[in-house]
C-alpha positions as CSV (number, residue, x, y, z in Angstrom):
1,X,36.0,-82.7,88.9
2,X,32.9,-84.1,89.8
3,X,29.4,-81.9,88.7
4,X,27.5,-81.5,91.9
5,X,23.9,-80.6,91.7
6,X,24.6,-77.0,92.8
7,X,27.0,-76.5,90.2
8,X,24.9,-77.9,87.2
9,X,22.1,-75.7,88.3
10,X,24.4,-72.7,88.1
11,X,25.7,-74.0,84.4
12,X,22.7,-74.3,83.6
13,X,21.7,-70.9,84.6
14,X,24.7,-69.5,82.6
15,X,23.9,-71.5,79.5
16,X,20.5,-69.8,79.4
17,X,22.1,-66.5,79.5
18,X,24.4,-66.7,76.7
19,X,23.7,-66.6,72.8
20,X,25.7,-70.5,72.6
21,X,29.0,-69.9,70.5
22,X,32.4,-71.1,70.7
23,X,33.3,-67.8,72.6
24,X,30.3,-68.3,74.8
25,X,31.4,-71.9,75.5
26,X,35.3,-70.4,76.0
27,X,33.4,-68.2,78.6
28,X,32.3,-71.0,80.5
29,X,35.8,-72.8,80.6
30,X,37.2,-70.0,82.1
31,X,34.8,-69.7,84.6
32,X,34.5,-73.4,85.8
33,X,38.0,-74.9,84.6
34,X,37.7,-78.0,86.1
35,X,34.3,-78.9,84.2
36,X,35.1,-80.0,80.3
37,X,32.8,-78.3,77.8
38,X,31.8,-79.5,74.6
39,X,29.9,-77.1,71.6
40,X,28.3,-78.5,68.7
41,X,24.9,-79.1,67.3
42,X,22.5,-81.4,68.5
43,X,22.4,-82.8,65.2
44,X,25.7,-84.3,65.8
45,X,24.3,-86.2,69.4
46,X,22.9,-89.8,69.1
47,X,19.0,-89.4,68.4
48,X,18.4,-92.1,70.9
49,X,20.2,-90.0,73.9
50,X,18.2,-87.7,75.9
51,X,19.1,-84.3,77.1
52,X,19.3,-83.7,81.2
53,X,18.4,-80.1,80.1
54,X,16.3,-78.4,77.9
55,X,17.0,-75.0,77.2
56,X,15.8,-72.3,75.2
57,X,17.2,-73.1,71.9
58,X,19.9,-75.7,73.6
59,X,20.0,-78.8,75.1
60,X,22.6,-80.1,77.7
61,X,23.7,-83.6,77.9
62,X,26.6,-85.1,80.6
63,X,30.1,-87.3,79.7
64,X,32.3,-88.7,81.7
65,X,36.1,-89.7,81.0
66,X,36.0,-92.7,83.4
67,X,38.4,-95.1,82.4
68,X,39.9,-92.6,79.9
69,X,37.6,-92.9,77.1
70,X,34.6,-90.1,77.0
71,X,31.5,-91.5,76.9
72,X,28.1,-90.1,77.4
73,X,26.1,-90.3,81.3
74,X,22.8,-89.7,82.6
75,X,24.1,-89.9,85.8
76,X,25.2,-86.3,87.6
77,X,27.0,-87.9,90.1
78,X,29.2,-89.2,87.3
79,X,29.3,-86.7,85.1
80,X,33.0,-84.4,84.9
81,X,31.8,-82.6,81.3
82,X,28.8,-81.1,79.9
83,X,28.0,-81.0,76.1
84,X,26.2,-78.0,74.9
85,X,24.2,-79.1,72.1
86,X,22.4,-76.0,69.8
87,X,18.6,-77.1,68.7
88,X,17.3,-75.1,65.3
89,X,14.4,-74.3,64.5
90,X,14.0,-76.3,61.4
């Protein structure tokens, strides 16, 4: 499933409203099934990638599975996943 605009803004809006655990990311599969979530630090994202969002305490990036391998997007119109990355305060 394809992330429309719309539909990112309203992830994004979630996102922001949860403390960012694996439940919280759970939450979110439930409630958009068709979108694939990923949960981890941003630690474990490539320095040199940016994120589309910058949250309070989290960052958001976008994959897509074209072609059967995951790989990471800039572009919405391409994106069918969303990575949740957590920022510390270190």
């Amino acid at each position: 499933m394809p992330i429309e605009a719309n539909l990112f803004d309203a992830i994004t809006t979630r996102a922001a409203e949860l403390e960012l655990s694996e439940s919280s990311i759970a939450h979110l599969r439930r409630e958009w099934p068709g979108i694939h979530f990923t949960f981890c630090s941003e630690d474990d994202v490539p320095a040199r990638l940016k994120p589309v969002f910058e949250g309070q305490g989290f960052n958001l990036y976008l994959v897509n599975n074209a072609d059967h391998c995951v790989a990471f997007t800039s572009q919405l119109e391409a994106a069918t996943g969303i990575v949740l990355a957590t920022v510390s305060e270190d």
